[in-house]
VOGU-3710 file (C-alpha; in Angstrom, 3 decimals, decimal comma):
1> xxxxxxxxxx> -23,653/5,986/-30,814  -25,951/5,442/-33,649  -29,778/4,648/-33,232  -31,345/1,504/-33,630  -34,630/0,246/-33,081  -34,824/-1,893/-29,320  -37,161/-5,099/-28,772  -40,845/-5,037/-28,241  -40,288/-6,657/-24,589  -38,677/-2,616/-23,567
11> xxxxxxxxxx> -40,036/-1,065/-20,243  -39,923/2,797/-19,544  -37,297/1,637/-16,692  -34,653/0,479/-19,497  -35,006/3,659/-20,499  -34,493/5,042/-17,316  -30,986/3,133/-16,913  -30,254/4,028/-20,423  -30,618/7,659/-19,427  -28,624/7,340/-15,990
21> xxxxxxxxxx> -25,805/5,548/-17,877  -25,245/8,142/-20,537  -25,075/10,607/-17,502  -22,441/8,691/-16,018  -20,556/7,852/-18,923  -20,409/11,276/-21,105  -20,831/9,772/-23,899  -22,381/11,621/-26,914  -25,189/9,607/-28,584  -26,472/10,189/-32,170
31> xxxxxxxxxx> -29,855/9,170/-33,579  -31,918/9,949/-36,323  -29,470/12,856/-37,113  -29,260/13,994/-33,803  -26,946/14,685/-31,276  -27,463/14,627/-27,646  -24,855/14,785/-24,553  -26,132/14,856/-20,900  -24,727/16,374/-18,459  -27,169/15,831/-15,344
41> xxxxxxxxxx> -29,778/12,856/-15,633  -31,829/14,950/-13,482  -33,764/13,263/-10,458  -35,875/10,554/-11,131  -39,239/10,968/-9,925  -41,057/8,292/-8,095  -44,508/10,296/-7,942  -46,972/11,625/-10,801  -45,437/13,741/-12,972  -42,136/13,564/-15,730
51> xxxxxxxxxx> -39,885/10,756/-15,168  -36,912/12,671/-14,515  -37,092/16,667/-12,853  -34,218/19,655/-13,690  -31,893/17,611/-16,126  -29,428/19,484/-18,105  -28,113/18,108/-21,556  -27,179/19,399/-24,914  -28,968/18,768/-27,725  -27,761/19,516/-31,133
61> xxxxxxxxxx> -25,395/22,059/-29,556  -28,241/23,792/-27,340  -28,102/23,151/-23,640  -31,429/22,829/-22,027  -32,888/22,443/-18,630  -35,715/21,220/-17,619  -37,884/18,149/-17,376  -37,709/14,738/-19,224  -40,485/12,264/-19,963  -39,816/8,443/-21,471
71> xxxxxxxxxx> -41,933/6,458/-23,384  -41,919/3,127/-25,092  -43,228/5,000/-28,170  -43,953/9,106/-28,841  -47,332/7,734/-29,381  -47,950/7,316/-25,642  -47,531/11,228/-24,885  -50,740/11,664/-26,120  -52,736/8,357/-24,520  -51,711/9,059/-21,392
81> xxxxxxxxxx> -52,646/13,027/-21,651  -49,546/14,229/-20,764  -50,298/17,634/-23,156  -53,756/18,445/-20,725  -51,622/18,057/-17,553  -49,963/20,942/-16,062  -47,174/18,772/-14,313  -45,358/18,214/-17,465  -44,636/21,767/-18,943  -41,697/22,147/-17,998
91> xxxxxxxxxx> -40,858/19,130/-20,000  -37,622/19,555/-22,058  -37,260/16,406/-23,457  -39,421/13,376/-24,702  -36,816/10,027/-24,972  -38,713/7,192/-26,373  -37,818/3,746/-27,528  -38,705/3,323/-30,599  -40,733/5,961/-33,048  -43,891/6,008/-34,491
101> xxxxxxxxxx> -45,861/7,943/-37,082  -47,433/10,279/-34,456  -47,224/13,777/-34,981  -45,067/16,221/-33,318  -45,352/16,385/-29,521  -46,353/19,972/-28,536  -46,719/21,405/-24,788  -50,144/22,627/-24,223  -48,931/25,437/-22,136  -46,786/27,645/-24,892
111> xxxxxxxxxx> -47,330/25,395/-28,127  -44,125/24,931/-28,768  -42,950/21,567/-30,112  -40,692/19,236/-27,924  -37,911/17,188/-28,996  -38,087/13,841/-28,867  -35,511/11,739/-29,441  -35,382/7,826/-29,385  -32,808/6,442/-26,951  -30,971/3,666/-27,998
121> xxxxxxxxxx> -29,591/0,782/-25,845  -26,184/1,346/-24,656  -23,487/-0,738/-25,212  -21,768/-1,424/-21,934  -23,762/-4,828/-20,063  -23,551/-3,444/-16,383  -26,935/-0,828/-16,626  -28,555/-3,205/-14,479  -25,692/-4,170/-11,812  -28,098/-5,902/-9,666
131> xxxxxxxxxx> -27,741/-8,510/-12,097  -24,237/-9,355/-10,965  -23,786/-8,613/-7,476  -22,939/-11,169/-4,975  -23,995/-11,384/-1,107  -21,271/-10,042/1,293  -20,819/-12,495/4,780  -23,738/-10,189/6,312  -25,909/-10,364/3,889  -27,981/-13,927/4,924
141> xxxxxxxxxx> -27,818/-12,477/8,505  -28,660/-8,790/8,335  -31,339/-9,580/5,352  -34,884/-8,957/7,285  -33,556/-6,646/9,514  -32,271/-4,348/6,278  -35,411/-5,216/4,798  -37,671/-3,876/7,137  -35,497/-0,473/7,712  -36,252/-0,298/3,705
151> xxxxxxxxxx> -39,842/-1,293/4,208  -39,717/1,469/7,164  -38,115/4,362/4,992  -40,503/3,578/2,004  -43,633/3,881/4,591  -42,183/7,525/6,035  -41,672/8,303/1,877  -45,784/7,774/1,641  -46,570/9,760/5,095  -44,666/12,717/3,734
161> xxxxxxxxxx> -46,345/13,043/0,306  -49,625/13,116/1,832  -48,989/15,203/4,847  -47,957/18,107/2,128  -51,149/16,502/0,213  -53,331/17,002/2,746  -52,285/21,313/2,796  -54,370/21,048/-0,720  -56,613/18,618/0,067  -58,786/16,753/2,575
171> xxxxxxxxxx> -58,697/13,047/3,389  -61,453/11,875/1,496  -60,858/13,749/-1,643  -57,178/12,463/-1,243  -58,419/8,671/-0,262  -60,930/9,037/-3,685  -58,204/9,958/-5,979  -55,627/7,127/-4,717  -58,671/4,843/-4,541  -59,440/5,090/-8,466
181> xxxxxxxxxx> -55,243/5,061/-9,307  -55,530/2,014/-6,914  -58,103/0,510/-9,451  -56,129/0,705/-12,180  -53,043/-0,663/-10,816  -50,627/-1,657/-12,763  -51,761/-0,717/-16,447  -54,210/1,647/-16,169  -53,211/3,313/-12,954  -52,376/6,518/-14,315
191> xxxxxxxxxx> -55,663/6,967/-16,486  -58,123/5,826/-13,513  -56,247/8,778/-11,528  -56,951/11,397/-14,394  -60,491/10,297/-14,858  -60,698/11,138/-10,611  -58,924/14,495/-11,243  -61,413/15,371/-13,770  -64,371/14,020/-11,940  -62,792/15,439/-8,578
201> xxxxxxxxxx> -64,249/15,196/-5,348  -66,212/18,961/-5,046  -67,807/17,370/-8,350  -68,770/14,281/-6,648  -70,289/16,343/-3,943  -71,946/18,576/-5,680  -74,014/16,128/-7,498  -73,974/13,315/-4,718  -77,658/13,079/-4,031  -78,429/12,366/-7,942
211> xxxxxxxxxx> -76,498/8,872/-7,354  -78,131/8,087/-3,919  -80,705/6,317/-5,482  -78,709/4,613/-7,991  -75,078/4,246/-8,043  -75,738/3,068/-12,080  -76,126/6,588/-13,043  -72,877/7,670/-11,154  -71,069/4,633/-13,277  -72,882/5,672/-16,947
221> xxxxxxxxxx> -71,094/9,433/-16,621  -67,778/7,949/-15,579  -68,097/5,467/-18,187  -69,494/7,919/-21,077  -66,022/10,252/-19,737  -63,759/7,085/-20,333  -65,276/6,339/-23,301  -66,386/2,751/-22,207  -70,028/3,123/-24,079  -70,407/1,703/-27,704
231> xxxxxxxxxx> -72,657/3,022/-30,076  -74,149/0,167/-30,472  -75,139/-1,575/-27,200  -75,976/-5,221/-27,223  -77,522/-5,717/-24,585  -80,540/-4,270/-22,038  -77,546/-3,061/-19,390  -75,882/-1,716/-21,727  -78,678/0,338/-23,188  -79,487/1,525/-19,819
241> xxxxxxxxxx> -76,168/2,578/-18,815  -75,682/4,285/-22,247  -79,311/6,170/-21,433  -78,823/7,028/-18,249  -75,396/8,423/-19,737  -77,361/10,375/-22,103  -79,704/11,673/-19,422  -77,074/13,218/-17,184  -73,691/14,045/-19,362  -74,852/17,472/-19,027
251> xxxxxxxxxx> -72,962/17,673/-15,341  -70,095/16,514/-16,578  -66,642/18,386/-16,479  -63,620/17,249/-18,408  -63,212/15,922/-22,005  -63,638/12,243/-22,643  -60,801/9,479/-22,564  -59,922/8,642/-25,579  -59,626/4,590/-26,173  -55,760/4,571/-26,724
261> xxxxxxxxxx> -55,117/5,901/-22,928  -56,747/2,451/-21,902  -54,654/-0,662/-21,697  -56,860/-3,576/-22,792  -53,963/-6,081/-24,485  -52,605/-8,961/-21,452  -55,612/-7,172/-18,713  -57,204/-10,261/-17,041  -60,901/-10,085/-16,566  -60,625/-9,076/-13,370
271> xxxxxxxxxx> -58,703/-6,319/-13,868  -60,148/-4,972/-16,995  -61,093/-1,222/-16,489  -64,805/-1,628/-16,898  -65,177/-4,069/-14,028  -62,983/-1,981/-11,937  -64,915/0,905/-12,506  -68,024/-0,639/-11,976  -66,690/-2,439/-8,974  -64,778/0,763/-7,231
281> xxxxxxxxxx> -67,725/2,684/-7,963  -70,419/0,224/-6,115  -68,010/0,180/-3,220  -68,039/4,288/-2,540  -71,703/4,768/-2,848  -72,437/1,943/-0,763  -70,325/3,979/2,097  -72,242/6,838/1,676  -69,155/8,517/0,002  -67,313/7,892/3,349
291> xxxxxxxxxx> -64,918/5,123/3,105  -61,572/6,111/4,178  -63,474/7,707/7,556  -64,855/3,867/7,818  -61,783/2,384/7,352  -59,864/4,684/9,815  -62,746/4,052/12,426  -61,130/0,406/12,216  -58,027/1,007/12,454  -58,448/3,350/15,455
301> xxxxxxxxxx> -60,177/0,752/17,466  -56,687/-0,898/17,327  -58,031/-4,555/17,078  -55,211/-7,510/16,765  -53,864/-8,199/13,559  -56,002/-10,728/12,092  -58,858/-9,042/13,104  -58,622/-5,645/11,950  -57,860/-7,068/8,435  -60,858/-9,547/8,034
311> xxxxxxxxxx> -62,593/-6,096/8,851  -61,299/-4,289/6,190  -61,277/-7,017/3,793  -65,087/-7,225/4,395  -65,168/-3,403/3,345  -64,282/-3,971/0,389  -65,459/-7,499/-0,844  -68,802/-6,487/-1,801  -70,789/-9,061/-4,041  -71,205/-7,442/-7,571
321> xxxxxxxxxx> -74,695/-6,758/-8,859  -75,935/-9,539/-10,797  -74,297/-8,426/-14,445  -71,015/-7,854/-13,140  -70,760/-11,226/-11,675  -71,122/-12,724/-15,134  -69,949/-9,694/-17,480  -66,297/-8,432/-17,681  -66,909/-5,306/-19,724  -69,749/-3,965/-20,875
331> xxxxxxxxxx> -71,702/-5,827/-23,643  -68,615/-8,669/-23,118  -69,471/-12,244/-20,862  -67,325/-14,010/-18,943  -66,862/-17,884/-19,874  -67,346/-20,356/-17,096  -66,409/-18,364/-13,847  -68,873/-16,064/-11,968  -67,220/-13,328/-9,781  -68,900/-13,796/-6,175
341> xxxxxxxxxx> -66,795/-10,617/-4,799  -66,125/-6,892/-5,922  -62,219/-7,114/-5,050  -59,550/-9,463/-4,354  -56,903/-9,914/-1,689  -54,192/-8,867/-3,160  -55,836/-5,379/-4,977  -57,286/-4,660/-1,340  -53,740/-5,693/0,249  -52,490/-3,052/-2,843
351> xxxxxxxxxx> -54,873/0,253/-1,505  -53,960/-0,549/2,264  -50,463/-1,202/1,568  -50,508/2,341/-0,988  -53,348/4,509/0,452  -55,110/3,285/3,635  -52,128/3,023/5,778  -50,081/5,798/4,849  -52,680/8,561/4,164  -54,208/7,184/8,127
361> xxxxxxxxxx> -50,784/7,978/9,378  -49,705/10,959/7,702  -53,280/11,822/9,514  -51,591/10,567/13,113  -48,332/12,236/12,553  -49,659/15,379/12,012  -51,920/15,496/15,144  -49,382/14,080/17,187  -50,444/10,819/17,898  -47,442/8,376/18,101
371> xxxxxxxxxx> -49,435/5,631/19,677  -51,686/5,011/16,692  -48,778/5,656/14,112  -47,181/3,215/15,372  -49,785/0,618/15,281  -50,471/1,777/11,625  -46,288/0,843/10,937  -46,959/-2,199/13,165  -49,844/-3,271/10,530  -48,460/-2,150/7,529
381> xxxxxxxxxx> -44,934/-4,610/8,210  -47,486/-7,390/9,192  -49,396/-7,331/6,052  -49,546/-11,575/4,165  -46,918/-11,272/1,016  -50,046/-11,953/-1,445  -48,358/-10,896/-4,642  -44,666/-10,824/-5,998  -43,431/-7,835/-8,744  -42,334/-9,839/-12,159
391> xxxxxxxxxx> -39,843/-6,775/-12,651  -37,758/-8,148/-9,734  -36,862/-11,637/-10,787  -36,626/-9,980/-14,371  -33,265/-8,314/-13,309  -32,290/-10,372/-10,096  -33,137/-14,234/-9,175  -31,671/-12,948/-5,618  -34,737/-11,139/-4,609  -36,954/-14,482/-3,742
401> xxxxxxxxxx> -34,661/-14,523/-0,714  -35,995/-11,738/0,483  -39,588/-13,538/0,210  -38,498/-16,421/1,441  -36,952/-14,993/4,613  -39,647/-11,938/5,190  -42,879/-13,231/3,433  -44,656/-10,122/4,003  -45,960/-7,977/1,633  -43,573/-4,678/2,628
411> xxxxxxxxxx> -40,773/-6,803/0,988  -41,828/-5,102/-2,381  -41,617/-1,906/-0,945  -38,341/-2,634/0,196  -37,271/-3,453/-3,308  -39,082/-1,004/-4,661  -36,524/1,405/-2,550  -33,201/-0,720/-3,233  -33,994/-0,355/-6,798  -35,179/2,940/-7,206
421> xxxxxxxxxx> -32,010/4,523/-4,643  -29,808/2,320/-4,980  -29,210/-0,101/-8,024  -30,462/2,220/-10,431  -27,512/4,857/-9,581  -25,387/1,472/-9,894  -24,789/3,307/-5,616  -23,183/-0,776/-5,067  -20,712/0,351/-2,314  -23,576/1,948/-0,298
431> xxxxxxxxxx> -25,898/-1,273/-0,529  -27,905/-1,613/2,281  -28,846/-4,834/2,102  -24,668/-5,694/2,488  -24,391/-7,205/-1,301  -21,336/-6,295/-3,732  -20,327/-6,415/-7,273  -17,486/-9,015/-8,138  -15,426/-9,953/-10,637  -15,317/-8,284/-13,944
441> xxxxxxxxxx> -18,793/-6,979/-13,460  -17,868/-5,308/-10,734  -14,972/-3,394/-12,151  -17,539/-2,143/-15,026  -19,658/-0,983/-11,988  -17,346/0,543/-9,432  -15,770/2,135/-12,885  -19,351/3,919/-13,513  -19,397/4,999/-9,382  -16,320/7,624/-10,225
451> xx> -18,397/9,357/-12,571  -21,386/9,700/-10,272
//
C-alpha cells in the first residue's frame, strides 16, 4: 500500500488502529520507498512512555524489536522531549501521519537515528468496529451493571500503578507529579508532568523555605523553565515575575521548555498553561507543600458523600490573586469575564477521579485497610458526570446511553477501558458490555478476530 498524506483532523489513536490493523491483516505497506510488514503490534501502552512496548516488524527486510512511538507529525518527537527521556530508548520505530521538514529523529541514549515512517490510512472501513456494532437483548439491561465492573477494573488499573509507584516514591512527591500532569490535562498534560520531573519534589524541598514568603518567586523559576517569560514584558507583573526569575534561576535544574512542547492553538483561557501554572502553584504553597496529606485527612474522616466533596472542592477553589483573575497569560487580559476561583469542577472532579482517589487507595490497600478502600471505590463510582470525552461520540453515538443510564463521572473510565481492551483489538465477541457486530460489518470484523 502506497503512502499518502491523511487529513489535518488525524489523532495519534488512528494511528494506533492503523497499526493494530496491519498486525492483523499481514499486509505489507510501502511509503516513501519503504517497506514495512508487522508481525506483532506490540502492547499498547496506556501509561507514560512509547505508545506501543516489544513490537516486532520488518522493515526494509530487517526485523526489529523493540518499542514504537506515533505522532501526528515527526516534528512532535522533539516538542514533547521524547530524545531527553529515558523511557523511550528502546524505541524502534517512529510512525507518524504525515511528514515534515524536521530533521532526523536520533535516540539520545546511543545516537543512532530512528526510522520513521509515515503510516498511511488503511483501506478496509472496519478499524473502528465500534462504529457498527449493534446491542445484543442484554445489553439495555446489563448496561450499568457492566459499566460499573469496567469503572471497577479501571480503578484497580490506577491502585496498581501507584502501589509499584510508591516502591520509588513517596505520596507527596507522587501526588505533586500527577497534580502538575493533572494541570495540563488534555493538551499539555504530558509537558506539565516533565516540567514536575525536572523540578522534582527533593528540589522543591530543598529550596521550600525561599517560596514561603512568596509563592511568586516559586512561579517566576517554573515559568523562566517553561519558557513562559518574554523578553519584553509589558507590564509591572510581568517585570516582576521576569526579575524575580532572574534573581533565583541559579537553583534551577533542567533545561528550559522550548515553546513548541506547549499547546496554545483551541486552549480556552482557563486552561491555558500560564494560568494553570500560576493557579496549581498558589494552591501547593498555600498547603504548606502538604496537599494530598490534607486531602486524605478528608477522606479518612469518612464524611457522607456530599459532604466530603464540598470539602475537597473548597481545597482547591482558591480565589486567584488579583492579576490572575483578570489576566490569562502573562502580559495577555482577559475580555469581559473575571475568574473568581483557581479551579473548576470538572478539572478538580479530573485530579480526584485520576490522582486523589486512586493514589489514597493504593495507600489503603497496601496497609491493609479494606474498610477505607472501600469507601474510596464507594466515592470514586459516586462522583457527578461533569464532563463527557468528544473522542467517544466521534466513533460511537451509542456511548450517550451509557450517560444517560449511569450519569456519573466513572462512565468515562469505563469507556476509556472498552476502548482501549476491547474495541481497539476489534475483541467484539468478548464485549462486555453484551453488544455485537452485524451485518456486513460484522463479517469484516469477526474476519480480522481469526488473525488476532
Amino acid at each position: 500500500m502506497e503512502y499518502k498524506p491523511v487529513v489535518n483532523k488525524l489523532q495519534e489513536e488512528d494511528l494506533y488502529r492503523w497499526w493494530q490493523y496491519y498486525a492483523r491483516s499481514g499486509k505489507t505497506i510501502y511509503s516513501q520507498g519503504r517497506r514495512l510488514r508487522v508481525f506483532n503490534s506490540g502492547v499498547l501502552n496506556t501509561c507514560r512512555g512509547p505508545d506501543f512496548t516489544s513490537a516486532r516488524f520488518e522493515l526494509d527486510g530487517i526485523v526489529y524489536q523493540g518499542d514504537v512511538e506515533c505522532h501526528r507529525k515527526t516534528s512532535d518527537w522533539y516538542a514533547h522531549h521524547h530524545h531527553l527521556d529515558k523511557l523511550y530508548r528502546q524505541v524502534v520505530l517512529h510512525l507518524v501521519g504525515r511528514p515534515d521538514d524536521s530533521a532526523a529523529v536520533t535516540s539520545q541514549w546511543c545516537q543512532q537515528p530512528i526510522c520513521t515512517v509515515p503510516l498511511p490510512e488503511p483501506l478496509a472501513p472496519a478499524d473502528a468496529p465500534e462504529r457498527y456494532c449493534q446491542p445484543t437483548e442484554a445489553f439495555h439491561r446489563e448496561l450499568k451493571s457492566n459499566l460499573i465492573k469496567l469503572a471497577l477494573a479501571r480503578f484497580d488499573h490506577k491502585i496498581n500503578f501507584f502501589i509499584k509507584a510508591l516502591n520509588t516514591k513517596n505520596d507527596e512527591a507522587l501526588f505533586y507529579i500527577f497534580f502538575f500532569r493533572g494541570l495540563g490535562y488534555p493538551a499539555n498534560a504530558n509537558t506539565f508532568q516533565l516540567l514536575a520531573e525536572q523540578l522534582d519534589w527533593t528540589w522543591l524541598m530543598q529550596y521550600q523555605t525561599v517560596f514561603v514568603p512568596d509563592y511568586r518567586v516559586l512561579f517566576a523559576v517554573c515559568a523562566g523553565l517553561s519558557g513562559f517569560i518574554e523578553p519584553e514584558c509589558q507590564d509591572s507583573y510581568t517585570r516582576h515575575i521576569k526579575d524575580l526569575y532572574q534573581t533565583y534561576k541559579y537553583i534551577l535544574p533542567g533545561h528550559t521548555i522550548e515553546s513548541p512542547a506547549w499547546q496554545y492553538a483551541g486552549v480556552r483561557f482557563h486552561n491555558h498553561p500560564h494560568f494553570r501554572l500560576a493557579a496549581g502553584l498558589q494552591i501547593l504553597h498555600y498547603y504548606h507543600y502538604n496537599m494530598f496529606d490534607t486531602l486524605t485527612g478528608i477522606l479518612q474522616e469518612r464524611k457522607e458523600y456530599f459532604s466530603a466533596l464540598k470539602d475537597m472542592f473548597a481545597l482547591f477553589q482558591l480565589q486567584p490573586e488579583l492579576y490572575w483573575q483578570t489576566h490569562y497569560a502573562l502580559g495577555k487580559e482577559r475580555k469581559k469575564t473575571i475568574v473568581s476561583t483557581s479551579m473548576g469542577k470538572a478539572r478538580i472532579i479530573e485530579l480526584l477521579i485520576n490522582v486523589v482517589l486512586p493514589l489514597a487507595a493504593a495507600k489503603a490497600s497496601l496497609s491493609g485497610s479494606e474498610g477505607f478502600l472501600a469507601y474510596l471505590q464507594s466515592l470514586y463510582l459516586s462522583l457527578p458526570l461533569v464532563s463527557t470525552y468528544g473522542s467517544f461520540q466521534k466513533n460511537s453515538g451509542w456511548f450517550d446511553t451509557g450517560y444517560k443510564i449511569w450519569p456519573a463521572q466513572a462512565v468515562n473510565q469505563s469507556l476509556i477501558l472498552l476502548q482501549a481492551d476491547y474495541c481497539r483489538l476489534s475483541l467484539c465477541r468478548q464485549c462486555p458490555v453484551k453488544r455485537r457486530p452485524s451485518g456486513n460489518n460484522g463479517k469484516i470484523i469477526d474476519n480480522k478476530i481469526k488473525n488476532i
